[in-house]
C-alpha positions, -999 to +999 in steps of 0.1 A: -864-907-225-865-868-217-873-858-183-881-817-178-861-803-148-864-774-128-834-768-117-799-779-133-767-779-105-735-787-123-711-806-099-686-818-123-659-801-109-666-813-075-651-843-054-672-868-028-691-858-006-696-821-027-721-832-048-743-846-022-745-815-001-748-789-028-777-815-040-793-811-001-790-774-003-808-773-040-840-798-029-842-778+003-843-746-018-873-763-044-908-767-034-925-806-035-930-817-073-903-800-084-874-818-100-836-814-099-812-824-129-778-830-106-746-841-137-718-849-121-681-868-130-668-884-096-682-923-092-681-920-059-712-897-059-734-923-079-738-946-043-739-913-021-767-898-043-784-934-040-785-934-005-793-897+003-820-901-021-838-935+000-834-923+030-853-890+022-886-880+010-872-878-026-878-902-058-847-908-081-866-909-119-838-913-136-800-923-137-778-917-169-739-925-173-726-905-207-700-888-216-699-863-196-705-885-164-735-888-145-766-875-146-795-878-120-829-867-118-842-862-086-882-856-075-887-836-044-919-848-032 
């Protein structure tokens, strides 16, 4: 399944809680209907990005483990 994103942030070089907060910054940047492709490596980020995502007015569409780590697409709405 392909999603089109607006914006890509690359935090694979990042550790916890990075990730998160350059992810903040980026949706707080975008205007609503806009989607954000976040890839990142660390685990940890996977239950952060979970959370951050419920308990704001965002919709996680997709979430994709490969080979280069994680991937997340994220809705502002």
């Amino acid at each position: 399944m392909h999603i089109d994103y607006d914006e890509l942030l690359d935090a694979t070089q990042d550790d916890c809680p990075v990730p998160t907060i350059k992810t903040k910054e980026a949706l707080d940047k975008m205007p609503a209907g806009s989607i954000l492709k976040l890839v990142a490596r660390n685990e940890g980020t996977v239950k952060n990005i979970r959370t951050f995502v419920r308990n704001n007015p965002y919709e996680l569409l997709r979430e994709v483990k490969d080979t280069e780590g994680f991937q997340f697409f994220i809705k502002k709405l």
